[in-house]
Kinemage of the C-alpha trace (Angstrom):
@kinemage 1
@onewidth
@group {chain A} dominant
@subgroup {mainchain}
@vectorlist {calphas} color= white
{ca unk a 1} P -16.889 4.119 0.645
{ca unk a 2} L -19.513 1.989 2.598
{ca unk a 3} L -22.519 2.211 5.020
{ca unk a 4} L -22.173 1.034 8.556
{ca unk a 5} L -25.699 1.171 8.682
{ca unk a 6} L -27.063 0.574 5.125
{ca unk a 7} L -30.443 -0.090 6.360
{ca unk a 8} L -31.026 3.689 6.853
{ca unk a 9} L -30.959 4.319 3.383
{ca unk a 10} L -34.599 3.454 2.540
{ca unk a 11} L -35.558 7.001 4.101
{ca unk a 12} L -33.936 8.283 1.356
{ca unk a 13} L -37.149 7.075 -0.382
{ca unk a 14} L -39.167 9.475 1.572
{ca unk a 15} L -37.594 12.870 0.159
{ca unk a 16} L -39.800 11.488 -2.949
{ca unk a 17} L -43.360 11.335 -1.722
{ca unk a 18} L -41.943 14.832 0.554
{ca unk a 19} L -41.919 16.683 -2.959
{ca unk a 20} L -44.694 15.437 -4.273
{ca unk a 21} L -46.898 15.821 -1.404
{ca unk a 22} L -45.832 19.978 -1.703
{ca unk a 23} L -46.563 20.259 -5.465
{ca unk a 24} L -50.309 18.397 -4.357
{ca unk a 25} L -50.708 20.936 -1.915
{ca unk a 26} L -49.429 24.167 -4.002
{ca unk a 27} L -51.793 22.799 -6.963
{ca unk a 28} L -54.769 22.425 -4.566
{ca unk a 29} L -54.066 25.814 -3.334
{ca unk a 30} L -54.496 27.256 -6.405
{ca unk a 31} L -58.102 25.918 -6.726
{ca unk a 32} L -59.294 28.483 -4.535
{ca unk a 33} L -60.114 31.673 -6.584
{ca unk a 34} L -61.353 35.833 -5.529
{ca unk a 35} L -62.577 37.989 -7.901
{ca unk a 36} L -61.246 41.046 -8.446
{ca unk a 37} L -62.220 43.864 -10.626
{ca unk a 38} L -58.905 44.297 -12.651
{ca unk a 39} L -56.063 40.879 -13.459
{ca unk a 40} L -53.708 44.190 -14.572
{ca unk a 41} L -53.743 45.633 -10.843
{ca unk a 42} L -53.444 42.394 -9.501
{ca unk a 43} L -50.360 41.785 -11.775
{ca unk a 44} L -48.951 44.864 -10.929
{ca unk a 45} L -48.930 44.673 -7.371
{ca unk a 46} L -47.514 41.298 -6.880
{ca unk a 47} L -43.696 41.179 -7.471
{ca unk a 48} L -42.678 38.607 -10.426
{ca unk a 49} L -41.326 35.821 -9.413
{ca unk a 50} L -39.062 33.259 -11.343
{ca unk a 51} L -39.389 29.614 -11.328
{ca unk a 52} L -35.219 29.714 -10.054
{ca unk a 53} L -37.177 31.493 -6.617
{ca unk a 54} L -39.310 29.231 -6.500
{ca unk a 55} L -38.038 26.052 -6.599
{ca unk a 56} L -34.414 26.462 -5.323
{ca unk a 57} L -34.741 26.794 -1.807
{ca unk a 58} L -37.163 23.406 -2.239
{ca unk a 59} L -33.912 21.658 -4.062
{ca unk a 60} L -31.645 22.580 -1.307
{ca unk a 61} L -34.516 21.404 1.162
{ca unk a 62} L -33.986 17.849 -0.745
{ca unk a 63} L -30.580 18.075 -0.851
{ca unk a 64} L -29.986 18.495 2.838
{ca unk a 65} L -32.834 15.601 3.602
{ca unk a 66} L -30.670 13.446 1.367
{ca unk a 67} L -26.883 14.538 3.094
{ca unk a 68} L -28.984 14.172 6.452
{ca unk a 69} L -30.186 10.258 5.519
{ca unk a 70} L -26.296 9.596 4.650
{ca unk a 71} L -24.747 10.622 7.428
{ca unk a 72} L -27.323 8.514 9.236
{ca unk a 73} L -26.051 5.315 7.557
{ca unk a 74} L -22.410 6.332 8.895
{ca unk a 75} L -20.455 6.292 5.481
{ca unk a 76} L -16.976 5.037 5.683
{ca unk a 77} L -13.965 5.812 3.638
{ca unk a 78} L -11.418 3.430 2.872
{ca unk a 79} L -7.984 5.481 2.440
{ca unk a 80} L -3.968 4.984 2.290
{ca unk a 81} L -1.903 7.159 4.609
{ca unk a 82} L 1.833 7.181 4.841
{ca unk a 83} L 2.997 4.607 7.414
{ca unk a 84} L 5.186 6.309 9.869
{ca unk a 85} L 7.481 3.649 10.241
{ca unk a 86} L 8.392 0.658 7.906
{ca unk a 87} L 10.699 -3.059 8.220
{ca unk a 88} L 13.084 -3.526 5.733
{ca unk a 89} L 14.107 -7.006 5.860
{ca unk a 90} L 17.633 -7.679 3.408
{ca unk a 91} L 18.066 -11.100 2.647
{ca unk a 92} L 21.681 -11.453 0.791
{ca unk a 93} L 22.961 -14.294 -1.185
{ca unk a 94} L 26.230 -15.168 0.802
{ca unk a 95} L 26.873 -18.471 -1.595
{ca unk a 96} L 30.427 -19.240 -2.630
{ca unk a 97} L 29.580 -18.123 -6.115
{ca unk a 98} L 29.561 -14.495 -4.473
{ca unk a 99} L 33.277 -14.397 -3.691
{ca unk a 100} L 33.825 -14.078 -8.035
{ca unk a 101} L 35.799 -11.186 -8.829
{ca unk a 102} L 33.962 -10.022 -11.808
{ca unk a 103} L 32.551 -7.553 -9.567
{ca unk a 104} L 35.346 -5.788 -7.883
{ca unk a 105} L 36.772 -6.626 -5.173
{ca unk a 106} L 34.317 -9.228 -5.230
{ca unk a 107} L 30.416 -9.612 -5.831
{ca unk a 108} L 29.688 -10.061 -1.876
{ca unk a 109} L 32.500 -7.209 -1.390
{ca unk a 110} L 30.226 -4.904 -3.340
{ca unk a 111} L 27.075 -5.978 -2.130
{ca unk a 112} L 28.419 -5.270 1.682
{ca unk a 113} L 29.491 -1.572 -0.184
{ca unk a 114} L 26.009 -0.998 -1.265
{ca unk a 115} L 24.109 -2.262 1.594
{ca unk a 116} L 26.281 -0.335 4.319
{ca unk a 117} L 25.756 3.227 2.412
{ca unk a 118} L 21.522 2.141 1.719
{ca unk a 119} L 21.424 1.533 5.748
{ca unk a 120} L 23.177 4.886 6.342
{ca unk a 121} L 20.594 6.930 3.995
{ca unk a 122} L 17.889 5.748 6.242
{ca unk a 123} L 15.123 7.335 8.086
{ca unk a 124} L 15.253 7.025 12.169
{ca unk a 125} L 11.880 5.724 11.463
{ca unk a 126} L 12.684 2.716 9.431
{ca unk a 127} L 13.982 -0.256 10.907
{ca unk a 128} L 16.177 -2.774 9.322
{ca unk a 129} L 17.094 -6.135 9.290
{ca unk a 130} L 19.129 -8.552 7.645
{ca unk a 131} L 19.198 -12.102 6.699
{ca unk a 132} L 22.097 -14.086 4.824
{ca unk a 133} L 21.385 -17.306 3.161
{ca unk a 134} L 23.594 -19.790 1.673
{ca unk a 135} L 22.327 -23.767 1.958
{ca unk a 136} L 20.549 -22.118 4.616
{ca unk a 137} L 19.257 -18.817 6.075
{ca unk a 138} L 19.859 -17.655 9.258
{ca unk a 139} L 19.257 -13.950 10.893
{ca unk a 140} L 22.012 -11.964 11.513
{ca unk a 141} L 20.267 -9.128 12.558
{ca unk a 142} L 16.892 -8.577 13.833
{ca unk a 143} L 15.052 -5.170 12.725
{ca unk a 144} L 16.352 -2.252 14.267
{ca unk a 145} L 17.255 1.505 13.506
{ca unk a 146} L 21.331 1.099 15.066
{ca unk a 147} L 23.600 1.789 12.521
{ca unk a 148} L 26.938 0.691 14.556
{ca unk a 149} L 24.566 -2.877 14.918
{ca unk a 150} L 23.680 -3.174 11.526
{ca unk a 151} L 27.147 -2.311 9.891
{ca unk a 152} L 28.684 -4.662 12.143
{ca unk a 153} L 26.208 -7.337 11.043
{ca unk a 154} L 27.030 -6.643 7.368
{ca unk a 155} L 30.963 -6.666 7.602
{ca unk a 156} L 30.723 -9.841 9.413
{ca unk a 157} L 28.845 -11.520 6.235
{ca unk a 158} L 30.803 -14.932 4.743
{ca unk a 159} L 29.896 -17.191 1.970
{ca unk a 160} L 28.667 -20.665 2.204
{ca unk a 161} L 27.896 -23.179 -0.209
{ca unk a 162} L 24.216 -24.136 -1.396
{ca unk a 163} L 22.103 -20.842 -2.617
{ca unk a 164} L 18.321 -21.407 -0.603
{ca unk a 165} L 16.408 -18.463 -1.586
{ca unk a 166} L 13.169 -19.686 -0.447
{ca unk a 167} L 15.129 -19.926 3.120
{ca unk a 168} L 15.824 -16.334 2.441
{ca unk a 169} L 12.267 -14.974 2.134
{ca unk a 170} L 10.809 -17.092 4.884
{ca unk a 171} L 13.393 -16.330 7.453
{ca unk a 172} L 12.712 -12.635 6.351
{ca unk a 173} L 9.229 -12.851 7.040
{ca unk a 174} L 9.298 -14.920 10.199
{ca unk a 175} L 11.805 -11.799 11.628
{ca unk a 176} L 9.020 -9.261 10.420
{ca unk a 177} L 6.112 -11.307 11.980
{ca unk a 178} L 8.194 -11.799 15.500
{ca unk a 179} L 8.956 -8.063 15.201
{ca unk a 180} L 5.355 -7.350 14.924
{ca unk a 181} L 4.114 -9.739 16.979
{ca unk a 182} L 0.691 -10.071 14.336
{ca unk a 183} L 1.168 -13.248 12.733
{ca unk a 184} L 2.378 -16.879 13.089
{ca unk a 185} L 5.882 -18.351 12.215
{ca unk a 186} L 6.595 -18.030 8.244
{ca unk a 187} L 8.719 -20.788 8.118
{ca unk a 188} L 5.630 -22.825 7.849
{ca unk a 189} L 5.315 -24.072 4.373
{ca unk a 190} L 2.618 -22.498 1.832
{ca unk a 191} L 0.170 -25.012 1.981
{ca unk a 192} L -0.353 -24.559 5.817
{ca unk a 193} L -0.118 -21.202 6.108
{ca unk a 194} L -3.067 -19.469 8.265
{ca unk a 195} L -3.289 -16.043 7.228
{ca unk a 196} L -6.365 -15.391 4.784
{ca unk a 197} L -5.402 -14.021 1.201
{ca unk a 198} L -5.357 -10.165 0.988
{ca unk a 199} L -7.229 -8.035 -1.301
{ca unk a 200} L -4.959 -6.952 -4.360
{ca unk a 201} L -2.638 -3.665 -2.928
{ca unk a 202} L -3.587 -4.299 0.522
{ca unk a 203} L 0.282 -4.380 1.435
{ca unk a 204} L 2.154 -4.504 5.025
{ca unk a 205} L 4.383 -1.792 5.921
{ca unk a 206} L 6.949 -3.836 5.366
{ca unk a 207} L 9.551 -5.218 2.749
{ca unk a 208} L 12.138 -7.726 2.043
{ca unk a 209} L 14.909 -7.148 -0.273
{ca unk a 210} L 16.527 -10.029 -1.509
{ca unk a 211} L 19.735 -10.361 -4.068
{ca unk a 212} L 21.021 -13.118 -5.319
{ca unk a 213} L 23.133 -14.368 -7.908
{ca unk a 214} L 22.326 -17.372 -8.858
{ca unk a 215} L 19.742 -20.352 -9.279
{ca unk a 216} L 17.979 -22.377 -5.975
{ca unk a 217} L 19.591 -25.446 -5.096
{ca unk a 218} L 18.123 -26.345 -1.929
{ca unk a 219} L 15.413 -25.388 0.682
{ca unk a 220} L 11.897 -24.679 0.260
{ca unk a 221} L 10.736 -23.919 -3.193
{ca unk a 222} L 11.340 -20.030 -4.211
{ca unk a 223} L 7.697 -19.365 -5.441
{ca unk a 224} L 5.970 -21.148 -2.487
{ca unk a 225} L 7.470 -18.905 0.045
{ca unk a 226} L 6.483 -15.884 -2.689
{ca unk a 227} L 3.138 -17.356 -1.937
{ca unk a 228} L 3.393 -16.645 1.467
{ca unk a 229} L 4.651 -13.104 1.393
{ca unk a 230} L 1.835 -12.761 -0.608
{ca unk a 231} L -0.599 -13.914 2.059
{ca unk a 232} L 1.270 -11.688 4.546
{ca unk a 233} L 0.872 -8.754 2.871
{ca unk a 234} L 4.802 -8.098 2.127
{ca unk a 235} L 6.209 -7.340 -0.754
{ca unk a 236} L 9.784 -8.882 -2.382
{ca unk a 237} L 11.951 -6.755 -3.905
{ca unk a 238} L 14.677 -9.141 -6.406
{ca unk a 239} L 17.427 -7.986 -7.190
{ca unk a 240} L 19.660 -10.075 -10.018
{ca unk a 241} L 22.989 -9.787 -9.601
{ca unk a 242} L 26.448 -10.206 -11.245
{ca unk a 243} L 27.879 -10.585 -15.016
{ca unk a 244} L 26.855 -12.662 -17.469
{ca unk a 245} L 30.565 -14.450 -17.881
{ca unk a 246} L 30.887 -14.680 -14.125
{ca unk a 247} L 34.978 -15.723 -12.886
{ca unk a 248} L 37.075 -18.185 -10.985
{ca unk a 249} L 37.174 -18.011 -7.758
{ca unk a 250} L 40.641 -17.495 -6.098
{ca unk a 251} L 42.060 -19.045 -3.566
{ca unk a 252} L 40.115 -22.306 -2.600
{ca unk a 253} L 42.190 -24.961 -3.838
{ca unk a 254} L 44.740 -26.986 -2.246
{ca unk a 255} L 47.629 -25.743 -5.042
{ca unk a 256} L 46.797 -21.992 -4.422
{ca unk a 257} L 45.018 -21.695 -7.348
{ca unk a 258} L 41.305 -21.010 -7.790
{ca unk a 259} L 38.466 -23.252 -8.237
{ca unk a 260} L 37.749 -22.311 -12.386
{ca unk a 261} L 34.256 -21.643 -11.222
{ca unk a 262} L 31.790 -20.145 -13.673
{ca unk a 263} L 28.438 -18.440 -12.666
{ca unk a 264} L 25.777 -20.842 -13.161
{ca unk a 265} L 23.444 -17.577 -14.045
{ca unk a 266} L 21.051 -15.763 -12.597
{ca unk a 267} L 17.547 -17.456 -12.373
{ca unk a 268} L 15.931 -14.485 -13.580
{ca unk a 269} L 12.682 -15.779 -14.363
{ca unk a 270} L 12.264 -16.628 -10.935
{ca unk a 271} L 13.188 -13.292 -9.319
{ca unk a 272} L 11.221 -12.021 -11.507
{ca unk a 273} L 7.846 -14.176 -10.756
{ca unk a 274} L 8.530 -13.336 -6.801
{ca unk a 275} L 8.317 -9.631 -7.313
{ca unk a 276} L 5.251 -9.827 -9.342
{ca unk a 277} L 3.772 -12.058 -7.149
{ca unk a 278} L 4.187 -9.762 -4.247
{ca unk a 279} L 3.481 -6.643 -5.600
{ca unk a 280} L 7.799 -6.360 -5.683
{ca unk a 281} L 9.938 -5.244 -8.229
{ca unk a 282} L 12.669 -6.974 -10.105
{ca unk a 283} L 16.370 -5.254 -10.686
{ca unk a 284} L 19.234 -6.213 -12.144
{ca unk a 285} L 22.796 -5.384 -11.251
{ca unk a 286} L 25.681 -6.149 -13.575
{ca unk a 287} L 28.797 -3.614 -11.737
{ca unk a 288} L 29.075 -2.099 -8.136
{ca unk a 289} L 27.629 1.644 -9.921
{ca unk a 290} L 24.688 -0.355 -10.867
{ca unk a 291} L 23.955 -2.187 -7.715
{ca unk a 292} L 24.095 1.126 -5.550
{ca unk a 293} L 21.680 2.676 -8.099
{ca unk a 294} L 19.310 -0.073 -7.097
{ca unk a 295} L 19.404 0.786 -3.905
{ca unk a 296} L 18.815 4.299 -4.389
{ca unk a 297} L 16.063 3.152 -5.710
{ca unk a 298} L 14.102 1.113 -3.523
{ca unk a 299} L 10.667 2.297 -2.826
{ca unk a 300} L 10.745 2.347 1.131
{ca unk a 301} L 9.905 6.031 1.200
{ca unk a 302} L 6.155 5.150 -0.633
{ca unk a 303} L 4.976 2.344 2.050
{ca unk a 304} L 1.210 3.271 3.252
{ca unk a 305} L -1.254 1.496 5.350
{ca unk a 306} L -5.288 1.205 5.069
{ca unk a 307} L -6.653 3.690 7.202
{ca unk a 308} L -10.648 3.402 7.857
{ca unk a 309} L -12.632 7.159 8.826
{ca unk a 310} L -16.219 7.757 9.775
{ca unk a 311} L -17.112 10.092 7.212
{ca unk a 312} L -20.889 11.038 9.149
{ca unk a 313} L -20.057 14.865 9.848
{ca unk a 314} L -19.093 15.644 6.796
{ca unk a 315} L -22.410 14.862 5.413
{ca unk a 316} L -24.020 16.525 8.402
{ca unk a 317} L -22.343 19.293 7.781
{ca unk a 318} L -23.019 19.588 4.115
{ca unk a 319} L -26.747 19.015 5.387
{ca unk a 320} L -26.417 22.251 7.617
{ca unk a 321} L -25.338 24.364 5.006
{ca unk a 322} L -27.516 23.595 2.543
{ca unk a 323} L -30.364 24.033 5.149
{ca unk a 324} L -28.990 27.304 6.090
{ca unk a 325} L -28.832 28.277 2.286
{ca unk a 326} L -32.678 27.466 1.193
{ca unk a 327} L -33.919 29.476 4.472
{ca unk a 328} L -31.633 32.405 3.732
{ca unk a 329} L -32.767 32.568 0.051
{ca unk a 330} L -36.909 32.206 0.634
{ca unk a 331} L -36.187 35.155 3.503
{ca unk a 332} L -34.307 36.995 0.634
{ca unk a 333} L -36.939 36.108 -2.008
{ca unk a 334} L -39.948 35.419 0.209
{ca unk a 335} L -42.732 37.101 -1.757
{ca unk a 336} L -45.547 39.494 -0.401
{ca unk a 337} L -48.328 38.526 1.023
């Protein structure tokens, strides 16, 4: 919480002098003496009364002068609200090390599996996109909440050679600034990028989900274009995928046979730095069962946005009542004259 006006604070200093200007004047009222014949039949006709009596309504006094001062200042509360509507940007690894079979039928086979039924869980309120990258990224699909558009976009996925993941995240982010039409272009690199940094957990209602299966070999550097998700505001979710013993690759030579391609491995220490970095998470996938669990159980349901509320009645209104209360109790326990 914070004060649009801070300045009117210093009244609170006031309530101070307030109290001790009544205890002056109840002190010098008791200066002032009559004699009477008989303390006991004084005692005895004036009603006890506790120090609880007669100080309470005085507190409350305070206490409203104080809620009163605050809502002068006009507090403001800084609070997180579920976002109505989110982007979900996938960015999949369509390199030629994706067609192994150690994943069957293949590993981009599955991945189109596990995409298709994560799109069809959806929300009519969340939009996604998707991006494929190979030795380059390219959008397939801009964000949007068609099904028939999106599954067509997936089944249509081929591999490529080259694995550019840092193409991947910028061409995700680049779709969710056009989309929103609240940024510049993404694909500019880290070191001229324009947005100012964010505070920690100030996040976009937005994400990217990006599998892979293997290690950069060309475009921008992976953890530069982390850097600029993290000035957007949008977090990376990495998702590792395939075996550790990988396969050939059938088919792609000119006797029939298959290329004798082994998996290079997943650069998990990467994927790993992107989602930290971003406020992401990393995931690992080793079997189709394990890749549509990750799916399951991506976190687009928990996106919130920074909502900012003028918080003045409610101290005004605490002010009111605790006016109200100190006038009902000194009419309650208002002794005789």
């Amino acid at each position: 919480m914070y004060f649009q006006w801070p300045g009117a604070l210093i009244l609170l200093s006031l309530i101070p002098l307030l109290m001790a200007a009544y205890i002056w004047r109840r002190n010098r009222r008791r200066r002032f003496a009559i004699r009477f014949s008989s303390l006991s039949l004084v005692r005895a006709a004036i009603p006890a009364q506790s120090r609880i009596r007669r100080y309470l309504p005085l507190a409350l006094f305070c206490l409203a002068l104080s809620s009163l001062v605050l809502s002068l200042a006009r507090p403001v509360a800084v609070t997180r609200v579920p976002e109505g509507r989110a982007t979900v940007m996938l960015a999949l690894d369509v390199s030629r090390s994706m067609l192994q079979d150690d994943i069957p039928p293949s590993r981009l086979g599955a991945a189109k599996e596990a995409a298709l039924s994560f799109i069809r869980r959806q929300k009519d309120t969340n939009l996604i996109g998707i991006v494929a990258f190979a030795s380059f990224a390219q959008l397939v699909q801009p964000p949007t909440s068609n099904i028939e558009e999106l599954e067509t976009a997936i089944l249509l996925l081929t591999a490529g050679r080259g694995t550019a993941i840092g193409s991947g995240i910028l061409t995700g982010l680049e779709a969710i600034e056009e989309f929103n039409r609240n940024g510049a272009s993404a694909t500019e690199s880290a070191a001229s990028a324009t947005s100012a940094p964010r505070e920690k957990g100030d996040y976009e209602p937005d994400i990217i989900v990006l599998l892979s299966d293997g290690v950069a070999t060309t475009g921008p550097h992976p953890l530069e274009a982390a850097q600029v998700a993290v000035d957007r505001g949008v977090r990376v979710y990495t998702i590792g995928y395939g075996t550790e013993t990988g396969s050939t690759i059938p088919g792609n030579n000119y006797f029939g046979g298959g290329w004798g391609f082994r998996r290079r491995g997943i650069d998990e220490e990467t994927l790993k730095q992107i989602a930290e970095m971003t406020g992401g998470q990393y995931y690992t996938a080793k079997s189709a069962g394990e890749l549509q669990r990750v799916f399951d159980r991506l976190p687009t349901f928990l996106v919130t946005r920074k909502e900012t509320v003028e918080i003045s009645v409610l101290f005004a209104t605490i002010a009111a009542l605790l006016v109200s209360s100190a006038v009902l109790l000194v009419q309650l326990w208002r002794p005789l004259p």
